[in-house]
N, CA, C and O of each residue as an XYZ file, in Angstrom:
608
protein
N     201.279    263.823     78.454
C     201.321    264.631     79.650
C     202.586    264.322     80.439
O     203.076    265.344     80.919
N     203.239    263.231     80.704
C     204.299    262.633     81.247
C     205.583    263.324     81.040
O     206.445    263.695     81.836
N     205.419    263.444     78.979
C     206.633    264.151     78.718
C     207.211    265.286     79.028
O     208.387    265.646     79.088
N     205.616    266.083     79.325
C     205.322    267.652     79.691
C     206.122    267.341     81.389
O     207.231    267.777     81.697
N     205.460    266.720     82.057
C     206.544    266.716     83.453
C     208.201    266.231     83.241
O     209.143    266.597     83.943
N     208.237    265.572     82.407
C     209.969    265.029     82.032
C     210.653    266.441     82.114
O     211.568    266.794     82.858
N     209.748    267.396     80.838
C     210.872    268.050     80.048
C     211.018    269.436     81.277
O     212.026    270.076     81.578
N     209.565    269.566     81.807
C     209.913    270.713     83.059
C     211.035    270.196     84.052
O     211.771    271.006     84.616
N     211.153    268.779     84.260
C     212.531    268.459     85.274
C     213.702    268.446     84.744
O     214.678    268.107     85.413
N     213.804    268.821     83.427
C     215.422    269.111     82.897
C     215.477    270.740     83.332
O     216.525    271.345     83.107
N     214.245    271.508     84.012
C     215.550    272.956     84.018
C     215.219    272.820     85.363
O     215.970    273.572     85.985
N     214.289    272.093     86.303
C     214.611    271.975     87.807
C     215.918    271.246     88.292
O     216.895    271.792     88.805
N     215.714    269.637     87.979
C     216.835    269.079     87.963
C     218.013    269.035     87.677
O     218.895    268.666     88.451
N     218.248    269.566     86.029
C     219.427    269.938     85.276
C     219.725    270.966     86.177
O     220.714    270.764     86.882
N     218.892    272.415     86.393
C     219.751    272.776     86.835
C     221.049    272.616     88.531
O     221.965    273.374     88.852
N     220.575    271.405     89.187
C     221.491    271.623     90.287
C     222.574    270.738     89.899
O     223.317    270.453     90.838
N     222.900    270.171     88.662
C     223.579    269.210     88.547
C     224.843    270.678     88.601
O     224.616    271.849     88.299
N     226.248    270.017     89.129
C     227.359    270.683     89.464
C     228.264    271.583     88.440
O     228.922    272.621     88.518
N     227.850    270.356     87.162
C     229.061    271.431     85.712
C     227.989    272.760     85.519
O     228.672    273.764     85.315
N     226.611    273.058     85.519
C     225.315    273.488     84.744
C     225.506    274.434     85.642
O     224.982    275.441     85.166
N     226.114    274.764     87.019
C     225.490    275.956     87.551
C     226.205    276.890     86.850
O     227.435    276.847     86.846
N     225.510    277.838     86.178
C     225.730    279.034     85.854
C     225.351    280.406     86.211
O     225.958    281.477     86.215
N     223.940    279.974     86.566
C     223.119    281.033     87.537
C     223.383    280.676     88.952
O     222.799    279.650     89.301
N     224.122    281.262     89.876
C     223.955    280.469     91.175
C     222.942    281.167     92.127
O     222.824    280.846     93.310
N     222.209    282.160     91.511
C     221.411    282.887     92.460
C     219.766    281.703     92.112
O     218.841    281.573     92.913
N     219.830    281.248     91.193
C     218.510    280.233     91.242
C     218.580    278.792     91.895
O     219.260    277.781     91.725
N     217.403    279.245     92.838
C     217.939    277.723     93.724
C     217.076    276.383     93.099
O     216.078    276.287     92.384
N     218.033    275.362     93.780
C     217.630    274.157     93.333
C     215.864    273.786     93.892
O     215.386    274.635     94.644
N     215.040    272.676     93.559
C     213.877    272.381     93.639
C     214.128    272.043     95.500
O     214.962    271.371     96.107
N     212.949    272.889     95.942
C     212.798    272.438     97.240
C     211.396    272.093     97.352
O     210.416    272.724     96.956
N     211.477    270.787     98.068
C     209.852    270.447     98.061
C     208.661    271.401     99.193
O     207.436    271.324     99.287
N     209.524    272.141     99.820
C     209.033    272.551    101.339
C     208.535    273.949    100.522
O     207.434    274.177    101.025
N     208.770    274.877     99.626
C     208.727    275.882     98.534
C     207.816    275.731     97.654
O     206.836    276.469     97.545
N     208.081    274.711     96.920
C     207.476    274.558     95.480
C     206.198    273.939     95.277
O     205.859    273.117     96.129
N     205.509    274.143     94.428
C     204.409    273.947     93.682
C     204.368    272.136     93.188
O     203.396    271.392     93.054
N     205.639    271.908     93.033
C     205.540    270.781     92.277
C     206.563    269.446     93.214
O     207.468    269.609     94.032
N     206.100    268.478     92.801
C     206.242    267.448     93.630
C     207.193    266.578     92.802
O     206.935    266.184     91.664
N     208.294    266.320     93.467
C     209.374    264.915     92.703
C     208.702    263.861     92.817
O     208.211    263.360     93.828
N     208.680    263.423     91.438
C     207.704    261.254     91.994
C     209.482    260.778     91.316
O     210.584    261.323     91.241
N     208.808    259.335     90.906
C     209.352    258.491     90.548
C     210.490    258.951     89.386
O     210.608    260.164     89.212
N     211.288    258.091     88.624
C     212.253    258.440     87.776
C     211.823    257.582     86.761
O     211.653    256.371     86.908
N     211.634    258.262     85.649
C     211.131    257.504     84.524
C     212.080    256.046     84.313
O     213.126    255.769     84.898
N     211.474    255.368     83.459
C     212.620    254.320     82.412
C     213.520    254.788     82.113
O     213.577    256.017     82.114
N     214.618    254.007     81.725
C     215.732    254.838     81.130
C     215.375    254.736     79.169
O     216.030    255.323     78.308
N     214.124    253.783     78.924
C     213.776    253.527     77.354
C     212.731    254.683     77.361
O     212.259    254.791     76.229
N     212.145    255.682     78.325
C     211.459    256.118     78.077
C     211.843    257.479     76.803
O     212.956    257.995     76.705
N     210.955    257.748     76.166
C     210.894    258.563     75.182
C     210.218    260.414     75.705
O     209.216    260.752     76.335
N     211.252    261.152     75.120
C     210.500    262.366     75.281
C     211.105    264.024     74.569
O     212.247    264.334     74.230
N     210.387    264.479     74.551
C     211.396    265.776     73.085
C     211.145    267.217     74.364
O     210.193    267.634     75.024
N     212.506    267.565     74.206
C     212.478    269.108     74.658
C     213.454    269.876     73.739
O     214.142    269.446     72.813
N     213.337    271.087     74.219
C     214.297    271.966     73.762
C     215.031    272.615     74.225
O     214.840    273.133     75.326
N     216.302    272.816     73.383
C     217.469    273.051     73.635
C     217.657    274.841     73.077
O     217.757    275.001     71.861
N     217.695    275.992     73.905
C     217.983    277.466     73.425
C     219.426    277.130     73.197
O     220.221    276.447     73.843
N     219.513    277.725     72.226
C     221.565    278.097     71.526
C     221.409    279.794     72.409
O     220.444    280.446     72.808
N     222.889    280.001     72.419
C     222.984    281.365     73.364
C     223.271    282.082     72.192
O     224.139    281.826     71.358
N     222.105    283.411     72.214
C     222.686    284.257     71.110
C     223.325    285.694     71.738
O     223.026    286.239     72.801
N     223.986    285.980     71.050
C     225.114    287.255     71.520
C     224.300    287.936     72.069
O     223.135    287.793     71.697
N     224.572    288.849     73.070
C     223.805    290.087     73.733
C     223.590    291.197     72.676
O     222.452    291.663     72.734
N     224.345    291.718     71.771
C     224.288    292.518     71.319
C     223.363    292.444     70.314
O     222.629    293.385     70.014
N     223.359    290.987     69.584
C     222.497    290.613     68.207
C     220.841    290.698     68.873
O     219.836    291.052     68.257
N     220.945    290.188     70.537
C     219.305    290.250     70.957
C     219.163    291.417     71.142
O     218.243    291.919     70.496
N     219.696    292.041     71.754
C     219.516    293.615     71.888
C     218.990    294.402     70.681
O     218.011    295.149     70.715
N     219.799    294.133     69.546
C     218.940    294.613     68.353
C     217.810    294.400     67.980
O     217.014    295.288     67.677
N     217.521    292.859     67.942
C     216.336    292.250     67.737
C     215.222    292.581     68.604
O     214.080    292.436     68.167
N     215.442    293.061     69.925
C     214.350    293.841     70.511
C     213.996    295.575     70.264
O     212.960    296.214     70.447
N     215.113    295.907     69.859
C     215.186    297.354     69.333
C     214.065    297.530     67.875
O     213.214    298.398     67.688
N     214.419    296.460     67.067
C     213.636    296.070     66.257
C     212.228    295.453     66.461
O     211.299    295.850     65.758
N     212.047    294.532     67.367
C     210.534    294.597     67.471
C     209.714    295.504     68.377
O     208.510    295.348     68.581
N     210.585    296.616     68.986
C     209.518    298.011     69.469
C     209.687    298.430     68.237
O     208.613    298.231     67.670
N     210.451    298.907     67.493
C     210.050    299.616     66.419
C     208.747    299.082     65.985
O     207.640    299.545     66.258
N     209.070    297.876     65.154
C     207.704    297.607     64.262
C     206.099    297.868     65.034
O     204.965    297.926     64.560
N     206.587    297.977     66.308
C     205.285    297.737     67.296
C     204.864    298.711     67.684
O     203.877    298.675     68.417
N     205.427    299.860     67.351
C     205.238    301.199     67.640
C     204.545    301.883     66.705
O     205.193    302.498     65.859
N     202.895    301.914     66.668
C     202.668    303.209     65.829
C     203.104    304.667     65.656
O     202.848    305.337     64.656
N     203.641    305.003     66.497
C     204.884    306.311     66.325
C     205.542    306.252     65.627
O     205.753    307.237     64.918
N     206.367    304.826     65.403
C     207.689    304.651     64.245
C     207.159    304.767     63.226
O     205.979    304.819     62.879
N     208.736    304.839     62.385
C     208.690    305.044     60.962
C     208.801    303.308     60.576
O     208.373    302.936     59.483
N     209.083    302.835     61.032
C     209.240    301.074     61.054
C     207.981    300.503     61.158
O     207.843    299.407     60.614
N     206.672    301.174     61.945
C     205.755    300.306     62.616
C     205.022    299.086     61.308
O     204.169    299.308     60.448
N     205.585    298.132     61.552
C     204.496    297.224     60.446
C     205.375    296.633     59.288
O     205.085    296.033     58.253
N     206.559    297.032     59.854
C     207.502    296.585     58.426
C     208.158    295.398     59.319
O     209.096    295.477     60.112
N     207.414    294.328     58.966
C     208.108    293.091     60.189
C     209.089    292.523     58.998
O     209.152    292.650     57.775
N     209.718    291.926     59.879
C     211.070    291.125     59.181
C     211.110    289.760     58.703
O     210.469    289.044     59.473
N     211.636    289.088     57.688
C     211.690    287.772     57.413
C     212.312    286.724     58.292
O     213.117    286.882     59.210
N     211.729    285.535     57.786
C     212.744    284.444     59.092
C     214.166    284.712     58.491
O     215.115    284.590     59.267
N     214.354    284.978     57.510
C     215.670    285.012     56.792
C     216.803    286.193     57.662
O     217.867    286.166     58.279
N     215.678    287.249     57.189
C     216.209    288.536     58.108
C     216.422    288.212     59.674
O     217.418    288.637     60.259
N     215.486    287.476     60.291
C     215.455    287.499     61.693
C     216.618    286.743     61.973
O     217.035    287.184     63.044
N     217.377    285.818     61.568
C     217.818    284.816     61.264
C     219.346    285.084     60.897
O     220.198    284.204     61.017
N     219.592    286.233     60.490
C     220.980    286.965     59.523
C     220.972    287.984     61.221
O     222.153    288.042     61.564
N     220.167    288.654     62.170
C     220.279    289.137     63.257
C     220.798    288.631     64.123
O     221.742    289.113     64.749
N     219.965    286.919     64.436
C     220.513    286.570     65.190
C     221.776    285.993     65.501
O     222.331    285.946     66.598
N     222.271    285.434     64.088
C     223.686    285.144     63.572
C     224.035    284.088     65.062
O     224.771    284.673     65.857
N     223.673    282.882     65.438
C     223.824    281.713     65.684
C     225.217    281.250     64.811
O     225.109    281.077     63.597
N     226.604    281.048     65.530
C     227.275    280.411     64.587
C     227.406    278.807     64.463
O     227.657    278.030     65.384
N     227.167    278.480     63.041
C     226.832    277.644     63.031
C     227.915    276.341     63.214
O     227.884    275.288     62.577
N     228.550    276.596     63.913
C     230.006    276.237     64.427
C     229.305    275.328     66.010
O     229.352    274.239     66.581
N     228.720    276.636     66.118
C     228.098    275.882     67.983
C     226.757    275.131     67.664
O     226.468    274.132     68.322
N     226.072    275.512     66.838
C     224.768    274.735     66.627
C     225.677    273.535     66.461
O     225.697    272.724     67.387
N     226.328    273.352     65.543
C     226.487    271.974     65.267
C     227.429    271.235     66.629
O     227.347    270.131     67.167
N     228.162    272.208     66.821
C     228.620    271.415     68.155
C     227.825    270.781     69.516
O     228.202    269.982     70.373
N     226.580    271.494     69.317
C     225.393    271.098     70.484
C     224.786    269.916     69.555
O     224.222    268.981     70.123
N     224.877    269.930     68.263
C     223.981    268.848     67.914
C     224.463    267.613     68.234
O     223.874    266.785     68.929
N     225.631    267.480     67.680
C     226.716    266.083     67.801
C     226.567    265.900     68.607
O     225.890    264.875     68.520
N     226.750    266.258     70.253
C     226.734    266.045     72.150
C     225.811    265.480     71.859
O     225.895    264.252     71.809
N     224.398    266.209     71.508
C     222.862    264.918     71.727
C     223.045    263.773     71.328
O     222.936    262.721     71.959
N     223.358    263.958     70.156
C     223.376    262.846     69.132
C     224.448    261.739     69.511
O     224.018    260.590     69.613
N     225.735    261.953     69.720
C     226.713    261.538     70.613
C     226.659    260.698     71.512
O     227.321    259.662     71.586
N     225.408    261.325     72.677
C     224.941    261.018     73.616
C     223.861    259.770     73.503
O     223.453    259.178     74.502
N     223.508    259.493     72.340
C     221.998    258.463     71.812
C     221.370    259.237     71.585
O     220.374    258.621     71.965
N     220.953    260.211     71.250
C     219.589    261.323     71.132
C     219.073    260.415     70.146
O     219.833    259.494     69.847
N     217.698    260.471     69.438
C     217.444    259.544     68.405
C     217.079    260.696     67.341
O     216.906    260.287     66.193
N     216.949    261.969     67.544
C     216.882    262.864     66.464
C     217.199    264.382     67.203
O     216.972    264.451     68.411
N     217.588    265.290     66.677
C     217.716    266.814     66.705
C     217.669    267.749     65.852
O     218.688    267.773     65.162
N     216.826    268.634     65.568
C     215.941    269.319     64.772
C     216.609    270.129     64.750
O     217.331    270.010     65.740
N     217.051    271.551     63.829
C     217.168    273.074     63.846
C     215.771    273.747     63.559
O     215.102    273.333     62.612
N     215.374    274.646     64.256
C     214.284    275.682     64.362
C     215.098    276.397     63.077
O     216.300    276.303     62.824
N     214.302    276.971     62.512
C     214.526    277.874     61.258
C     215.288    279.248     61.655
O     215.719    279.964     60.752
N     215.426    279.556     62.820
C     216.041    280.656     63.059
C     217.555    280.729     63.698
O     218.337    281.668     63.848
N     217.618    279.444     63.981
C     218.941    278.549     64.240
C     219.205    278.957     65.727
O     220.324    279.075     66.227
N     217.865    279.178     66.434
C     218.253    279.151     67.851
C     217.956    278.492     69.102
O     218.311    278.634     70.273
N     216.963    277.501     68.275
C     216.712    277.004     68.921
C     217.027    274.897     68.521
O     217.021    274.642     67.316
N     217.245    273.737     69.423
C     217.399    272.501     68.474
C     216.093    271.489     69.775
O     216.046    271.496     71.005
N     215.358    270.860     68.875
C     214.642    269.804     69.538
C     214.886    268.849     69.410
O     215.313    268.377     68.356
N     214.663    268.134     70.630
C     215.967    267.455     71.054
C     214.816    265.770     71.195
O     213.944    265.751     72.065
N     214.990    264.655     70.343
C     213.868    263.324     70.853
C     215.202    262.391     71.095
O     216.217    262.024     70.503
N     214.452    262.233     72.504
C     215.624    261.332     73.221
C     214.823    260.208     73.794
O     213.637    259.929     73.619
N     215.953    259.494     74.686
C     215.483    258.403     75.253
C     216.045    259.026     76.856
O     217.127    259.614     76.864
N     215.095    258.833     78.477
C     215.651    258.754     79.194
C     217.407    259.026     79.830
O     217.992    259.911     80.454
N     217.674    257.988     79.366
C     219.126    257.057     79.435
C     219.919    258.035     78.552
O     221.032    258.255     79.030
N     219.673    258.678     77.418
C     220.319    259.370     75.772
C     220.670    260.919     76.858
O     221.808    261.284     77.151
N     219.341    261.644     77.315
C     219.635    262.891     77.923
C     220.113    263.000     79.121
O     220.716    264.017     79.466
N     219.893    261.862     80.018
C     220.777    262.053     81.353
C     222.289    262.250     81.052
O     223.110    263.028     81.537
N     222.386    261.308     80.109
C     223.725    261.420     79.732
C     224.743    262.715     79.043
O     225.867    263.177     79.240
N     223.764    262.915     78.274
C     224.141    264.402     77.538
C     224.342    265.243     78.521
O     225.458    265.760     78.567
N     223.365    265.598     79.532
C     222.791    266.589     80.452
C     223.748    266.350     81.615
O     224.142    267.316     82.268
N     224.181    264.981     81.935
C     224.992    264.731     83.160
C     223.975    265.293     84.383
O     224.091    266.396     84.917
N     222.956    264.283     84.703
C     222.344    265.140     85.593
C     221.181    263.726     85.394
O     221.362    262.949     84.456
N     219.961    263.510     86.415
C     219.003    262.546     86.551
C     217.559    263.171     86.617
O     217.182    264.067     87.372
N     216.972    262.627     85.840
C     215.433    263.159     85.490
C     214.496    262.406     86.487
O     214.886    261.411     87.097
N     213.067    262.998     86.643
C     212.338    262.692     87.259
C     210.982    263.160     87.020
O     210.663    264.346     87.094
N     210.308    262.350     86.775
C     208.853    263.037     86.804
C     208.336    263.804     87.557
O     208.895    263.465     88.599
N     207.535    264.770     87.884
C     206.666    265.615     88.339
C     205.804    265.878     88.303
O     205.368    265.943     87.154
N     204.786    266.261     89.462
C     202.919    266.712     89.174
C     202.853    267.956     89.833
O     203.768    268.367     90.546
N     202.070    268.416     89.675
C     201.273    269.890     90.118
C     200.718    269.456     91.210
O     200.277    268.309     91.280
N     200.653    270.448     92.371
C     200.310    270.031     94.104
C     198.655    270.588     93.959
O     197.696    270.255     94.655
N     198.692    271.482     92.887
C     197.084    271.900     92.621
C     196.064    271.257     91.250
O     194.834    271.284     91.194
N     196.984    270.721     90.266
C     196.390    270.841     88.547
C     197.056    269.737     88.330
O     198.269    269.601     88.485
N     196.128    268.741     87.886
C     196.638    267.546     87.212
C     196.982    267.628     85.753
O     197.992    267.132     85.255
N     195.735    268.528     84.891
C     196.698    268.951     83.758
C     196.844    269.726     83.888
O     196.189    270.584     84.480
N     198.554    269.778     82.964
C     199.465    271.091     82.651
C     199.569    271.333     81.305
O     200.120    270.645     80.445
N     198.877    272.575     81.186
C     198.559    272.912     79.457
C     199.887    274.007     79.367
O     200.147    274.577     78.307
């Protein structure tokens, strides 16, 4: 359950760190707002796996949604003809130039392992504390729910 609060404070936290803003219309965690409460800051030995989205081209997702109304459409001539991971995978065309360049940073960083998802867009990421602050440039913190102790 711990890890589950870790990995939600890499897109609260991560995101106000200074290199990461990319969206500047999403604001940082305010406690006076939010649902969820900053505690303590883990270990830096602590252990925990999230994931990492690779950015896929606008145009390649755009298809890929063009493609799953089709199949989803009993109207179409497509409806039901779903696609392989192979196929899905040759759409999304991830180059594998940047996958690997995101992998090395973790790994670089101490990560202790990083996975490729079969569709190459996504990498899971088992780190240590200390391994992803570093990668991330940015400080983690645990979190709880102001209503729900578990978070499923």
């Amino acid at each position: 359950m711990a890890s589950m609060w870790l990995s939600l404070c890499l897109c609260v936290v991560g995101a106000s760190a200074e290199w990461v803003k990319k969206e500047r219309d999403v604001p940082v965690h305010n406690p006076d707002t939010s649902s969820w409460v900053k505690g303590d800051r883990p270990p830096a030995e602590h252990t925990f796996t999230f994931i990492v989205a690779m950015r896929v081209d606008g145009v390649r997702r755009a298809e890929l949604e063009r493609l799953f109304w089709e199949v989803s459409d009993p109207a179409h001539e497509s409806y039901g003809r779903h696609r392989s991971v192979e196929e899905i995978t040759k759409i999304l065309a991830v180059p594998h130039e940047s996958v690997e360049q995101v992998r090395e940073h973790f790994l670089a960083a101490g990560a202790a392992s990083v996975a490729l998802a079969p569709n190459r867009d996504m990498l899971t990421v088992h780190s240590s504390v200390a391994a992803a602050e570093a990668a991330l440039n940015t400080t983690l913190h645990f979190f709880t729910h102001k209503e729900r102790e578990l978070v499923r």
